[in-house]
Structure formats: C-alpha cells, structure tokens
C-alpha positions as CSV (number, residue, x, y, z in Angstrom):
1,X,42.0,-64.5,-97.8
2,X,38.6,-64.8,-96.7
3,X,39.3,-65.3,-93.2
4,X,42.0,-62.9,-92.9
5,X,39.5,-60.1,-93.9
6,X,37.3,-61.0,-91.0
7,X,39.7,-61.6,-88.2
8,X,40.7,-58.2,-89.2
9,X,37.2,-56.8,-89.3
10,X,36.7,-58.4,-85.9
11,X,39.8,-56.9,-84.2
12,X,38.9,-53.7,-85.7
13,X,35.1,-53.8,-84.1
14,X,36.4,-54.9,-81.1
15,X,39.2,-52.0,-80.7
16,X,36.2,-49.5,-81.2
17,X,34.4,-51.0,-78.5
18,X,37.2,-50.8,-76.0
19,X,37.5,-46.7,-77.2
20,X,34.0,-46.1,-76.4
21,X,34.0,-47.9,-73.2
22,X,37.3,-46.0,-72.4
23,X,35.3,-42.5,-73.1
24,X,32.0,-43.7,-71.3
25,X,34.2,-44.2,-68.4
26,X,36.4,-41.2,-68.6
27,X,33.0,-39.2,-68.9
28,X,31.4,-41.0,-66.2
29,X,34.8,-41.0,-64.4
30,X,34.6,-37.1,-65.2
31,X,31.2,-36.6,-63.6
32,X,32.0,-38.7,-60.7
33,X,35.0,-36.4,-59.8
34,X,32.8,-33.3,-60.9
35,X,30.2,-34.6,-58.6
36,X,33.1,-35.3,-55.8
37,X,34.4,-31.4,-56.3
38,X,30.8,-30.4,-55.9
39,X,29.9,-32.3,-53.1
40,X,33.8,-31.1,-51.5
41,X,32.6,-27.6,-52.1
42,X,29.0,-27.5,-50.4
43,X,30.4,-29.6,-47.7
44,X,33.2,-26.9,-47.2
45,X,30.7,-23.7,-48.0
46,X,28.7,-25.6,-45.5
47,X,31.4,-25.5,-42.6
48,X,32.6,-22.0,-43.4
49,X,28.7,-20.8,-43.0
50,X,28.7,-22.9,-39.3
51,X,31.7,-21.1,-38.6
52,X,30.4,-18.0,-39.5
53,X,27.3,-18.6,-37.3
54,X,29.3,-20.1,-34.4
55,X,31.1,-16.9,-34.7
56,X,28.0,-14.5,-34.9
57,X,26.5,-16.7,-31.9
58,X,29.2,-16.1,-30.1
59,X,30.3,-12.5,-30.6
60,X,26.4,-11.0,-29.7
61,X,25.8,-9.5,-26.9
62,X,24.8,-11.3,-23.7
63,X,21.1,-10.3,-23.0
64,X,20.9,-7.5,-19.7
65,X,19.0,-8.2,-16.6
66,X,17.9,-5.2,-15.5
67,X,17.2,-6.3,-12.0
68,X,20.5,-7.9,-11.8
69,X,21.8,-4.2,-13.4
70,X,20.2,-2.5,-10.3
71,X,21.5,-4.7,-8.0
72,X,25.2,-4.1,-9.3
73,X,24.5,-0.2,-8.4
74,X,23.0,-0.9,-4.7
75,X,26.2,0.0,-1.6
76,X,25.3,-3.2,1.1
77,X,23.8,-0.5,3.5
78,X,21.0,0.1,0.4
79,X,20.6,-3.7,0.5
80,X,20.1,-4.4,3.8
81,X,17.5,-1.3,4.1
82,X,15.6,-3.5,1.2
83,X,15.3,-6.1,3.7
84,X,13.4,-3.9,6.3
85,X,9.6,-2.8,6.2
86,X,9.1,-0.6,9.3
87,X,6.2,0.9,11.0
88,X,6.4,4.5,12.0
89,X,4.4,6.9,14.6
90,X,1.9,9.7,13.5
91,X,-0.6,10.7,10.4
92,X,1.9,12.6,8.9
93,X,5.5,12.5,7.7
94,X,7.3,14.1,10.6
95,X,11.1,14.9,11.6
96,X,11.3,11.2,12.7
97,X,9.8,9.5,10.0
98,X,11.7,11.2,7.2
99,X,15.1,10.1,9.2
100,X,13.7,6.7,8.9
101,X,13.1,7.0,5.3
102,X,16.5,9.0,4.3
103,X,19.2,7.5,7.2
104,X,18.2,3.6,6.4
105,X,16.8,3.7,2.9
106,X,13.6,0.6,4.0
107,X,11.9,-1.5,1.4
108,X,9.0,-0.8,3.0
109,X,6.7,1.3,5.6
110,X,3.5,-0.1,6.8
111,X,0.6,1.6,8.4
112,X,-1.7,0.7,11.6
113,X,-4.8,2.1,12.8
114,X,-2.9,4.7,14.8
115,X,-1.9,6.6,11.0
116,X,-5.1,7.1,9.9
117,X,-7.4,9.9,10.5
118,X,-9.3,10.4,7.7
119,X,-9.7,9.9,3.9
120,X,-7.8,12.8,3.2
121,X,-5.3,12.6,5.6
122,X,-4.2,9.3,4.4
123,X,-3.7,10.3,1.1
124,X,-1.7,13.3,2.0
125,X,0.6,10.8,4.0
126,X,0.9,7.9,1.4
127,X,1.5,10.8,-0.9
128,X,4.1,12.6,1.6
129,X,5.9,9.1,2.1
130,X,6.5,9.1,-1.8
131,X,7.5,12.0,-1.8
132,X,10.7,11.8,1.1
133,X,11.8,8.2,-0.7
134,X,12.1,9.8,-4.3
135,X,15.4,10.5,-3.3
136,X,16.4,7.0,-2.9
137,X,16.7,4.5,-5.4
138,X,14.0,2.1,-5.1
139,X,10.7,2.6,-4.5
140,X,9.0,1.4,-1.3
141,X,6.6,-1.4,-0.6
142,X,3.8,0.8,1.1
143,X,1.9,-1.6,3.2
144,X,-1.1,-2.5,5.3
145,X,-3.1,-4.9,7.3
146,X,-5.9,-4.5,5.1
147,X,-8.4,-8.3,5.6
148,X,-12.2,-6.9,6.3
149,X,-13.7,-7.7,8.9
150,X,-12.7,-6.7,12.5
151,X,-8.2,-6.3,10.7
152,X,-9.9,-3.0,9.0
153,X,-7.4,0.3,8.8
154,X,-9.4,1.9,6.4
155,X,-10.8,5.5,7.8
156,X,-14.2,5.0,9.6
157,X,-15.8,7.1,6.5
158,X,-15.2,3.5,4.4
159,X,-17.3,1.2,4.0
160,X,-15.6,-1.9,5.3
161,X,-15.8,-5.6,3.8
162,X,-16.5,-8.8,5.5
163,X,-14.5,-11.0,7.6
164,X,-12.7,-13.8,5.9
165,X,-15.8,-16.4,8.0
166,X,-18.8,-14.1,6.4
167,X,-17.1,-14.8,3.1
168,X,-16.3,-18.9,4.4
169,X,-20.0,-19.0,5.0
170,X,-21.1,-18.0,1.5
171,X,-18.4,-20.5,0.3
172,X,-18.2,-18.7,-3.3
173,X,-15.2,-18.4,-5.2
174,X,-15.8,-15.8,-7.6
175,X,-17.9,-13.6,-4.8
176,X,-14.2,-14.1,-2.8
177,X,-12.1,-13.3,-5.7
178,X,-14.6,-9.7,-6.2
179,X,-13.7,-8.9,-2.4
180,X,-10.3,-8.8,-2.8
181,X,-10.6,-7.0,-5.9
182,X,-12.5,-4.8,-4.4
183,X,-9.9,-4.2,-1.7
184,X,-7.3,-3.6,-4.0
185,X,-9.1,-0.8,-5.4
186,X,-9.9,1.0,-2.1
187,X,-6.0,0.2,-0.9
188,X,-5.0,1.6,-4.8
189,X,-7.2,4.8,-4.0
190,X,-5.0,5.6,-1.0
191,X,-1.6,5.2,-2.5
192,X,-0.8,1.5,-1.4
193,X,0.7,-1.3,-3.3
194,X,0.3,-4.3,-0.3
195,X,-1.6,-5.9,1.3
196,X,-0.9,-8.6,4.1
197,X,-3.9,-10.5,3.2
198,X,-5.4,-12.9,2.8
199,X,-5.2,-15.4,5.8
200,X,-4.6,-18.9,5.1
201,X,-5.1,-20.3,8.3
202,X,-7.4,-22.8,8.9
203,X,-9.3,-22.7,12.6
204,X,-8.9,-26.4,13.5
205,X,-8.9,-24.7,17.5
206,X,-11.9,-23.5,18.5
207,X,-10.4,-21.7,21.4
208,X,-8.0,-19.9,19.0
209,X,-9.3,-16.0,19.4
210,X,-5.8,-14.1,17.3
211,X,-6.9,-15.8,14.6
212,X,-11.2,-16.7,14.7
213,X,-13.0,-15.4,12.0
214,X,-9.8,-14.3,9.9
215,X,-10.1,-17.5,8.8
216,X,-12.4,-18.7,6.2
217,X,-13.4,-21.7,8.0
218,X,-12.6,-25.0,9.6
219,X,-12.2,-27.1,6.4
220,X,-9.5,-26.8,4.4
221,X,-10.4,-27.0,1.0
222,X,-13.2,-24.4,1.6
223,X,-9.9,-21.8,3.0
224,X,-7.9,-23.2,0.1
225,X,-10.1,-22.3,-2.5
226,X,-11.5,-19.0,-1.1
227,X,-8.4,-18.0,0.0
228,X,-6.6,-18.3,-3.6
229,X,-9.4,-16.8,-4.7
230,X,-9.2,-13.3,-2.8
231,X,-5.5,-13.6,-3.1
232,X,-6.3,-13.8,-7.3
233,X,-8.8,-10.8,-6.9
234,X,-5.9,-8.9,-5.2
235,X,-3.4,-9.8,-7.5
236,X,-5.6,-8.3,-10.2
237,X,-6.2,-4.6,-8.6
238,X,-2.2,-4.5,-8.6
239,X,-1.8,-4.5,-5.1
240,X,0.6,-7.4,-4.0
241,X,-1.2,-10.0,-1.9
242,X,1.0,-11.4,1.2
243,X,-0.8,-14.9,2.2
244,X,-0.2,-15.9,5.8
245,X,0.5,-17.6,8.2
246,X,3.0,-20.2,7.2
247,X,2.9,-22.6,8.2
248,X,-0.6,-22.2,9.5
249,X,-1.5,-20.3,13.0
250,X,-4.8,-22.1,12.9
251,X,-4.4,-24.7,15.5
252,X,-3.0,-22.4,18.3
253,X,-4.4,-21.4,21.6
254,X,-2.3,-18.3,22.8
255,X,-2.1,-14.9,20.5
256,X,1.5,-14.2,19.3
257,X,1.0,-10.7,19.8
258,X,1.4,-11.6,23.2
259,X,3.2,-15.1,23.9
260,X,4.9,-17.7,21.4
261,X,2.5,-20.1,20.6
262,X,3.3,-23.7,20.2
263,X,1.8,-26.1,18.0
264,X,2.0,-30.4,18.3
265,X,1.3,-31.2,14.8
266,X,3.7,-33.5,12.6
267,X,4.9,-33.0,9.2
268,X,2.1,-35.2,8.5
269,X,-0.6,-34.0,9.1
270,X,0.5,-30.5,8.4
271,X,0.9,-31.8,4.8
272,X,-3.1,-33.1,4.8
273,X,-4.4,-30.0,6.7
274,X,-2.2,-26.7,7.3
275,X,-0.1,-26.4,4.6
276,X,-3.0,-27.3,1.7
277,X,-3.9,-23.4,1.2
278,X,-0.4,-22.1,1.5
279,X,0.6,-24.9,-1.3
280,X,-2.5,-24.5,-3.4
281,X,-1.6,-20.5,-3.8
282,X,2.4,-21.3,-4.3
283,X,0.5,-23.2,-7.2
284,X,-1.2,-20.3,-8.2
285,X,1.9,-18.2,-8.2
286,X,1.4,-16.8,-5.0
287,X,4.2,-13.5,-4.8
288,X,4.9,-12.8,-0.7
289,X,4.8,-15.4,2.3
290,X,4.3,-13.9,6.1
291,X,6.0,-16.6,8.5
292,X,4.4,-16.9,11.7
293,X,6.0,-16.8,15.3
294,X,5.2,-20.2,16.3
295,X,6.7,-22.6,17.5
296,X,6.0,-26.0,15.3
297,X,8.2,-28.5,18.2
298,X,8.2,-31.8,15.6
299,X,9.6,-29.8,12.9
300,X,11.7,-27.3,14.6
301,X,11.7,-27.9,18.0
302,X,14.2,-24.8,19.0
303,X,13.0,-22.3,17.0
304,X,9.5,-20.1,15.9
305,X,9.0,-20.5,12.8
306,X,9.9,-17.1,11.3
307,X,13.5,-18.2,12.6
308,X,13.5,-22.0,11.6
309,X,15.3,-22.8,8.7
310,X,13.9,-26.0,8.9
311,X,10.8,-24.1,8.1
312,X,11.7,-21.4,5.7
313,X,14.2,-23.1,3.8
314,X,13.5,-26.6,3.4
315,X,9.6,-27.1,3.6
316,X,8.9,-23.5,2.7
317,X,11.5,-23.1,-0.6
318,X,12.4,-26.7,-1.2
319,X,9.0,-28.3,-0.8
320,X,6.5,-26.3,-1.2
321,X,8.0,-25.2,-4.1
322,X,8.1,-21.2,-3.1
323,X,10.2,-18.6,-5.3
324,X,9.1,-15.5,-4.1
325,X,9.5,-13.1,-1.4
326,X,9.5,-14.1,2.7
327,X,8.3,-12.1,5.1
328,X,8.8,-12.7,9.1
329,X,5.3,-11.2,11.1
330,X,6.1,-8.2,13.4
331,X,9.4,-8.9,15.0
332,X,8.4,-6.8,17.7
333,X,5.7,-9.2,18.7
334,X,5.7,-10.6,22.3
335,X,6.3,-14.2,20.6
336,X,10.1,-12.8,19.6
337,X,10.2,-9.8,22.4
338,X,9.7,-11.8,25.7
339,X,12.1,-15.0,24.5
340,X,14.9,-13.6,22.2
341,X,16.6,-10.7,22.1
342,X,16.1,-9.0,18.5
343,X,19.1,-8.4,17.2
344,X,20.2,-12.2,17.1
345,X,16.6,-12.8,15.7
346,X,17.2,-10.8,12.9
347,X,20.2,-12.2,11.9
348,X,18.9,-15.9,12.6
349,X,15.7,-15.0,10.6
350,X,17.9,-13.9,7.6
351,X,20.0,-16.8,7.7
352,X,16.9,-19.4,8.0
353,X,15.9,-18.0,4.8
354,X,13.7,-14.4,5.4
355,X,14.2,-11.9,2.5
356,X,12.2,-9.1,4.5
357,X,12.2,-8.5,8.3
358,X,9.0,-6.1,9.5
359,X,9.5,-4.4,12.4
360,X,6.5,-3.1,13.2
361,X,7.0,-0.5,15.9
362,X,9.8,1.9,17.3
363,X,12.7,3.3,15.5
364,X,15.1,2.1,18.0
365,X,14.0,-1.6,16.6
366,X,14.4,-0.3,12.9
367,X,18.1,0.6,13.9
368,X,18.5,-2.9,15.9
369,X,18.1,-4.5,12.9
370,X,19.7,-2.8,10.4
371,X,22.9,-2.6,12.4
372,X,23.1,-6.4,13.4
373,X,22.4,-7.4,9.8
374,X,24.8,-5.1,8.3
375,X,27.4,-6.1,11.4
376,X,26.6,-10.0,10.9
377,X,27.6,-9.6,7.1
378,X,30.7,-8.1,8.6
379,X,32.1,-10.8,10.0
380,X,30.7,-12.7,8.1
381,X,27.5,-14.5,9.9
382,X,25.5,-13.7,7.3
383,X,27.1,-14.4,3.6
384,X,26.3,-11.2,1.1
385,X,25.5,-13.5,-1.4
386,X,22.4,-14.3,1.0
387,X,21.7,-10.7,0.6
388,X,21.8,-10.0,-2.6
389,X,19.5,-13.6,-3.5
390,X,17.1,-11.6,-1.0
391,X,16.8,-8.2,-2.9
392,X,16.9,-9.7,-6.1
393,X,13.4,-11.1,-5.2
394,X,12.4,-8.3,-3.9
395,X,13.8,-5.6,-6.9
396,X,11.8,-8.2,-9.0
397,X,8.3,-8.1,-7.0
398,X,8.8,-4.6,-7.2
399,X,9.5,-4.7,-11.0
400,X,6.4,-7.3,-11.4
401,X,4.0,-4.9,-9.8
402,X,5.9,-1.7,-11.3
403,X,5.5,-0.3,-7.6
404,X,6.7,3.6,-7.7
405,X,6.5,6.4,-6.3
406,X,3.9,8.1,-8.2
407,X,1.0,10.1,-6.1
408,X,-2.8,9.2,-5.8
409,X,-5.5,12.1,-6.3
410,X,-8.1,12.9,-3.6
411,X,-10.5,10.2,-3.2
412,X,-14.5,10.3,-3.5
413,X,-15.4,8.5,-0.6
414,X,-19.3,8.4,-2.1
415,X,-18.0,6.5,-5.2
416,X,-15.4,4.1,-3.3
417,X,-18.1,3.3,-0.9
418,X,-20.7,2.5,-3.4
419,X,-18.7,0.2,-5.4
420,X,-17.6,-2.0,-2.2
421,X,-21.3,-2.0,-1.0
422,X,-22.5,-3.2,-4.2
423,X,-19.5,-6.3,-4.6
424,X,-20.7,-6.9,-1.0
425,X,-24.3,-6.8,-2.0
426,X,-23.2,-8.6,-5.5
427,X,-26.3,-6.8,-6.4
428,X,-27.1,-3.1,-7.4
429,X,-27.3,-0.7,-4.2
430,X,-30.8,-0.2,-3.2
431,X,-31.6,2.4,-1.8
432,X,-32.3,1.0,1.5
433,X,-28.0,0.2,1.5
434,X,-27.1,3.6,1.4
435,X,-29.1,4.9,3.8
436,X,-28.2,2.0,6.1
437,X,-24.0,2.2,4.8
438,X,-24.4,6.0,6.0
439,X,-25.6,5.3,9.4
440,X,-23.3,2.5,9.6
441,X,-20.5,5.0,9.0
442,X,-21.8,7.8,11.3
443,X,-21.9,5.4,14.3
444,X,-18.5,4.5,13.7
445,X,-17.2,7.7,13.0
446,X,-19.1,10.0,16.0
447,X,-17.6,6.7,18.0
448,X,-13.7,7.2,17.4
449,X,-14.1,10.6,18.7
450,X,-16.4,9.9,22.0
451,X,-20.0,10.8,20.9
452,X,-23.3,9.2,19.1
453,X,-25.2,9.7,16.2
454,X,-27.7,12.3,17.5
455,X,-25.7,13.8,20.4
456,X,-22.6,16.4,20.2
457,X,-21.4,15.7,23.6
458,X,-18.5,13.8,24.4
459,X,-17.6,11.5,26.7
460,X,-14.9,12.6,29.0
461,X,-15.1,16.3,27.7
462,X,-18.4,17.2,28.8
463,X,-20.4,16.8,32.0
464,X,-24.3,16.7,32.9
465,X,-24.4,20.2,33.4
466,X,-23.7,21.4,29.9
467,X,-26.4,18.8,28.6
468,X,-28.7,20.9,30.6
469,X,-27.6,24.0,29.6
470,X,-28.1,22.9,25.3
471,X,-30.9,20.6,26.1
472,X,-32.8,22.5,29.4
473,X,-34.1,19.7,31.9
474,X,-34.3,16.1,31.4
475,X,-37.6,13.8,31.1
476,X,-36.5,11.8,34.0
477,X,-33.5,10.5,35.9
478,X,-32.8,7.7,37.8
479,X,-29.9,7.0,40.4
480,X,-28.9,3.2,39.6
481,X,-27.2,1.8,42.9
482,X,-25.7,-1.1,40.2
483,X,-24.4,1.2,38.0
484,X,-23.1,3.4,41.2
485,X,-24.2,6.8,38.6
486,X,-27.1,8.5,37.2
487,X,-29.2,8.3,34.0
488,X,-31.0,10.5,32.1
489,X,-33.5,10.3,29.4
490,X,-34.3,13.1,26.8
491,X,-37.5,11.5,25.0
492,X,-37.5,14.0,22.2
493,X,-33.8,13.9,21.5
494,X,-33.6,9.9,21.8
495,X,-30.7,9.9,24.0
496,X,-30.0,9.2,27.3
497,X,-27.0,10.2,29.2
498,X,-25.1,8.4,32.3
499,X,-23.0,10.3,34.5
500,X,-21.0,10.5,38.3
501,X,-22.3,13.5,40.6
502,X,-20.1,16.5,39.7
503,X,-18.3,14.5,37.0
504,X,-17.9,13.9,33.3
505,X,-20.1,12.0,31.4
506,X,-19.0,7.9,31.2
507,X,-22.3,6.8,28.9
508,X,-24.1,8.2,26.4
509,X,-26.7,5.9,24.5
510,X,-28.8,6.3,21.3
511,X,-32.6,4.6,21.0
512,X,-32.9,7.2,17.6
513,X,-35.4,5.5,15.1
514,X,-33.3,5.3,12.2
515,X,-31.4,2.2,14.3
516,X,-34.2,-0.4,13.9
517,X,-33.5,-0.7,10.1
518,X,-30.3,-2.2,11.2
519,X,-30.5,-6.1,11.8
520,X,-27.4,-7.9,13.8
521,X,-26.1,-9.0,10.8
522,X,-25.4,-5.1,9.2
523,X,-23.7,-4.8,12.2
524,X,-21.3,-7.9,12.1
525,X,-20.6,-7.1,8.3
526,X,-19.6,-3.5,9.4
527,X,-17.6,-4.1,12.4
528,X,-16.2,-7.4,12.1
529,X,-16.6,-10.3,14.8
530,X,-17.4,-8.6,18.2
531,X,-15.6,-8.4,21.0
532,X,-18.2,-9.8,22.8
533,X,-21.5,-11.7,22.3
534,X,-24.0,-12.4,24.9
535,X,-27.8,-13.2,25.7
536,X,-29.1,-12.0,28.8
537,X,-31.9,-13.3,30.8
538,X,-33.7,-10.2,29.6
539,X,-34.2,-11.8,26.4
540,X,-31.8,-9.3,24.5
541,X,-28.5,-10.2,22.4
542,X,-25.5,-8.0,22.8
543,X,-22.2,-7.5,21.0
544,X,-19.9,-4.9,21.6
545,X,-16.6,-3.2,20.0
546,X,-13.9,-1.4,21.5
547,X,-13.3,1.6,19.0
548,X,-10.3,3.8,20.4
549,X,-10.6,3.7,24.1
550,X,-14.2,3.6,24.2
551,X,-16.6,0.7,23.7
552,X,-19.5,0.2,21.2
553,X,-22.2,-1.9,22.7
554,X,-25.6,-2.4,20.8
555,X,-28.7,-4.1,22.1
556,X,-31.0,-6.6,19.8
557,X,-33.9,-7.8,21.5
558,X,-34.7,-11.3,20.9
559,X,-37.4,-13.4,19.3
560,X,-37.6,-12.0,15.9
561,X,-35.8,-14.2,12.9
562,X,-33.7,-11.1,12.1
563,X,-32.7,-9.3,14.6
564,X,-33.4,-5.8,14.7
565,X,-31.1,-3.2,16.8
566,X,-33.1,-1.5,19.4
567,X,-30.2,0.9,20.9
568,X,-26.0,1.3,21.0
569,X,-24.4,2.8,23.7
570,X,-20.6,3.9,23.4
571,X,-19.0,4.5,27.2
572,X,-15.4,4.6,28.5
573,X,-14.4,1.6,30.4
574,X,-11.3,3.8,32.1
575,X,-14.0,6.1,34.2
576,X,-16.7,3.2,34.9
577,X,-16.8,2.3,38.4
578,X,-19.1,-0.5,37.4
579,X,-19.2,-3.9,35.8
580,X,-23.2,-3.3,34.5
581,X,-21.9,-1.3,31.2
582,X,-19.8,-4.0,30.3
C-alpha cells in the first residue's frame, strides 16, 4: 500500500513537471514568434521607408546648369560669334564697329594702341562698346595687350609698369604678383575685363627680339614662378589673365608678326624647359591659353601650332591637364597670312582644339571667319558638338569672372598713377617720384603729338620761320654738312631746333634742367626696352623709342655709376635726309 502511494505521488510530480515545461515553452515559444513578428515588421517598415526614399530620390528635380540653360537658348550663328574676338578701327564706336558688334554678335573686341587717345576717351569707348552689345545676349570679353614694359596701350597720361625682365631681375614673387594686381586695377578703371598677359616664354635665344624682355628671364623656374605670380595678381583684380605663348615662343629667331617661326626642340626637352611655366600655372588654375604661330617640326611637323591638334588637343588638354578656354594669337599675323589662306585656318584651328579665334584686324577677316566656321559646321567639317564644348567654356569664364556690361566712371588719372608708382616703388611715393612720374609723362605725351617738353612747335607742322617769329632770333646756328640741315640753339629756352632751308622742322631737342633728375634706368622703367642702345666714341649712351611716327632719342653721358639724362630729342625719320639723327 505503501508503495502504491508513492508510485502515484511520483507520476503525479512528474506530470506537473512536464505542464510547466509545456508552458515555459509555449511562453518562450510565444516570445520567440512575438520576437519573429517584430523583427518581420521593422524589416518590412524598413523596406517600405527605402522605397519611399528611392522614390523621393528619384522623383526630385535634376539640379539646373545655368550655363548649360544659356547654351540651349543660343541660334549656331550666336555660337560661332562667341568664338570670335575681333579688333576694330578708330577711338570711338563708329557705323563700322557697331555692324561688327550687332551683324556677328563676337565674344570679344580687343583694343591696340591705335584706339586710344586719352584717359577719357577710352572710357567713353569701353563704355560705348557696352553699350551697342547690350542688345545681345552675352556680354563681351573686352580685351587688351596690357604686359608693362615696351606692350603698354595704356594712354601716355599713365604711368606704365615694368617689363616682365625688370620684374625677372628683382626675382620677387610677391612684388610680381602686386604688378599684376596693379594692372588689373588700371585695366578695371577703363572698363576691361582681359588681359593677354602674362608671357610665359622663356628667352633660351638670345637673338629672339618679338619676344626679349617680355620674358622674365632665361631660367625657367625664375619665369615659372614670377609668371604665376603676376598671373595670380591678375586673377585677383578680376581681370582674366591669358598666359602665353604655348607652347613657348622663347627659343625662336624670326617675329611671327612677320614670318612663321620654327622651332627644333623635342617633346623632351620642351617638357624640362618650355612647357614648365605654362604647366606650373594650369596648376594654379590658370583660366585662358594664347597658342602661338610656330611651327614646333618634332611635334607637328605640318602645322603652327595654333593649328596643330597634336598641340592643342593632346599635349595642351590631355597632358598638360588644361580645362579652360584656348585662344589662337592674331590670325592675321604674317605667320598664318603669308602661308595659309584664313578661312581653312580657322576651320583647322577649331577642329585642332581652339575655343576662340582673334582676328585682330579688318572686318573683312572678322567675316572670313565667321562664314567658314558657320559653313564648315554645315557640311559638317566641323561637328556642333565641337561648338557648343567651346562656348560652354567660354559662357563659364564669363560666369567665373561675372563679366557684363556694366559702365566704368571717369578715371582720376592722379590717383591711378600714384597707386602704380608706389607698387613700382613698393615704397611710399616720395616726392622726388612724382615730380619725376610727371615729367616722364609729359615727354611721352608732347612726343605722340610731335613736340617736347618746353617747346609748342611741331615737327612737320611748323617751320624755322615761325620759331623766329614766337622766339625773335636764335643764339647761334650752325649748317651741319653731316646732318645735310641747320641747327639752332635758343640758350634761354633750352631748346634747339633742326631744320631744311625753306622747310619744316625734322628735330627738335630739349637740354631743359628738369631732365638731369632722370637716370637711364627712369627711362627704361617708363618706356620699356629701347629700340635701340648704343655707346658712341663720344663717351655718351643712347637709347631711343619710336612713339607714333616719330622717334624718341635721349642722350646719357658716360662715366657716372647712374647715369643721368643730359638731353632727348624727338625727330621724324620720314623727312631726315640723314643717317646722323638715327
């Protein structure tokens, strides 16, 4: 009896175990599939909230380019005109120039020597320019030749900087980088918005006279660094800076504005010398390339340069790297004139990888151009997708520098002239600068118009006899057999005047006190690099200038460390009969 109570006791304990471990695993079982359910349902919120960003991702607007938006809206006639910076005749927006700007709608305009009168003047005409493009859709690239030195087409009234070899020789970075700021001020005060400048060629030929000292030197670090520099400076006074010329017109013996220059180098050593500056600034985010017209025969042996895709397209864009805008030099050049015919230029220069063709002179070029791009996209020579990768670049320079057509107020020629004296200086301006900037500028300005500083008579215009008559007789004169004329000295008025019995006057020359402040080196700094520099056997130094049609010559004597200006001379080399005044 005994044992039947505890079997039964023990089947009864074990029948509650077996409950409870049937509920702790119908609970557990419970949460398991709880946990499952939960697990289902984040997995599935998750998905449905991927779907729901997929689907926002996908339905939001693409983001607009707005240079791609004013592309769309261009006709190919606007295009092509984008590809196109054109020089035009006269200071002042004539009949013929606002045809240019209205009939072919050019990227650009750019302005010589021969457009500028005065500080006044060129404001009115940048200001004028604006004014005719406002019609058209995009804003023009108003452009200049603007280095220092001896490529100076600022008015005579400006004080100009120094060549790119004044700069070489002080071999300072930050002083380079203050010049070209400085230039992009004085350019900004006139209406422009850029400059071909600086040069990156390095003057490995000594006999190489286009190019001399609008280099920065022989060595091509010291033009890499100094050049990127004043391209920088530029840059930061919102003018766009064009570096040139690709792939380096340094080691050439003949000037492209007259022949096509050839050079020998390899890829080689065009790598280790040439090319360093114009790879340093693509570095440096250089924003326009000029090509030069020459002839590089181991790279491109058919074809200048500014025609070579070889050149433009393969070691320009692929090689060096370069994204921006490509620029041939003046297609009207005797390099392109004399050995191809310009409308097949054109066309080849586009399709070797130019975004902008400048045609420097004559509308009848402008027109060439225009109409054998626009005729080679025809049929098909040219592709239009080539034209529209072209002035996308250029709508996006354009954006970059936010050029427009907005007008520039008078300038104050005292001001601008101070401030570039004193980054010249890269000191205060003494007094002893101004007075020697203003005599500077009144040689240089009586010059352009025939006369000196201290004399209102005017070579070609007046003659001996009307001296006589303002001034009464002179001190002396002497017949020089040499000189086949007469001169004569008026002591009190500083002057002496040269002239051809019963003919106009052909030399006037200055010995007025004020001139022996100025040393040789005030006058290279002003002028540029002479035209000429000589020692006579009379112990005197000269260097002379040709301003206009007439020619500067001043006189230092020798012996002195600094040499001191003892006289100047301005005379007409088209009515000499003599080789003495030369």
């Amino acid at each position: 009896m005994k044992k039947l109570i505890m079997k039964m006791l023990f089947i009864l304990i074990a029948l509650l175990l077996i409950n409870g471990c049937s509920n702790k695993n119908t609970t557990n079982n419970n949460k398991d599939n709880q946990k499952e359910m939960n697990t289902s349902q984040t997995e599935h919120t998750k998905t449905e909230d991927t779907k729901t960003e997929d689907t926002q991702k996908t339905t939001l607007p693409p983001k607009k380019d707005p240079i791609q938006e004013q592309l769309n809206k261009m006709t190919l006639n606007e295009k092509i005109g984008q590809m196109i910076i054109a020089g035009f005749d006269g200071i002042t927006v004539n009949s013929n120039t606002q045809n240019l700007i209205n009939k072919y709608k050019p990227g650009g305009l750019i302005l010589y020597q021969t457009n500028v009168k005065d500080a006044a003047q060129l404001v009115n005409l940048t200001n004028a320019i604006k004014t005719v493009n406002s019609k058209n859709k995009v804003p023009l690239f108003i452009s200049v030749d603007q280095e220092g030195g001896r490529v100076h087409r600022m008015p005579t009234s400006i004080q100009n900087t120094p060549s790119a070899r004044t700069i070489g020789n002080k071999n300072d970075e930050k002083y380079a980088y203050n010049i070209g700021k400085v230039i992009a001020y004085e350019l900004q005060a006139f209406g422009f918005n850029t400059d071909f400048a600086p040069v990156l060629d390095i003057q490995s030929n000594p006999k190489n006279t286009v190019i001399g000292d609008r280099s920065f030197g022989s060595n091509s670090s010291i033009v890499s660094n100094l050049g990127v520099s004043m391209m920088k400076g530029i840059g930061s006074g919102k003018i766009i800076p064009v570096i040139k010329h690709f792939p380096g017109h340094g080691d050439t013996s003949v000037d492209s504005h007259l022949e096509l220059p050839f050079v020998l180098n390899d890829l080689t050593r065009l790598k280790k010398v040439e090319l360093v500056p114009f790879n340093n600034a693509i570095k440096d985010h250089a924003d326009m390339v000029m090509i030069a017209h020459i002839l590089v025969k181991k790279i491109d042996p058919n074809y200048p340069a500014s025609m070579s895709k070889t050149i433009i397209t393969n070691l320009l864009r692929k090689q060096s790297g370069f994204g921006g805008v490509v620029i041939t030099d003046d297609m009207t050049m005797g390099a392109i004139a004399k050995h191809y015919n310009l409308k097949d230029a054109a066309v080849r220069a586009v399709n070797a990888g130019s975004d902008i063709i400048l045609v420097g002179h004559g509308m009848d070029n402008v027109a060439t151009v225009y109409k054998s791009i626009y005729s080679a996209v025809k049929n098909h020579t040219i592709s239009e997708d080539t034209i529209n990768k072209s002035v996308y670049r250029i709508l996006t320079l354009k954006h970059k520098y936010n050029i427009n057509n907005n007008k520039v107020a008078p300038v104050n020629v005292n001001n601008l002239n101070n401030r570039i004296t004193k980054t010249i200086s890269n000191a205060s301006v003494s007094a002893t600068n101004s007075t020697k900037n203003k005599l500077l500028i009144n040689i240089a300005t009586k010059a352009k118009v025939g006369s000196i500083i201290n004399a209102d008579f005017h070579l070609k215009s007046n003659t001996i006899d009307e001296v006589r008559k303002s001034w009464g007789k002179e001190d002396k004169c002497d017949y020089v057999a040499a000189a086949k004329g007469t001169f004569c000295t008026y002591s009190k008025q500083h002057v002496v005047v040269a002239y051809y019995k019963g003919q106009q006057l052909f030399e006037i020359r200055s010995y007025d006190p004020s001139l022996k402040a100025l040393t040789i080196q005030d006058i290279k700094n002003y002028f540029g690099s002479p035209k000429t520099d000589v020692k006579t056997t009379n112990k005197e130094e000269i260097i002379s200038y040709t301003v206009g049609t007439n020619t500067l010559k001043f006189v230092f004597p020798l012996g002195t460390q600094h040499l001191y200006l003892d006289h100047y001379s301005l005379y007409n080399a088209s009515i000499v009969k003599n080789n003495m005044a030369g």
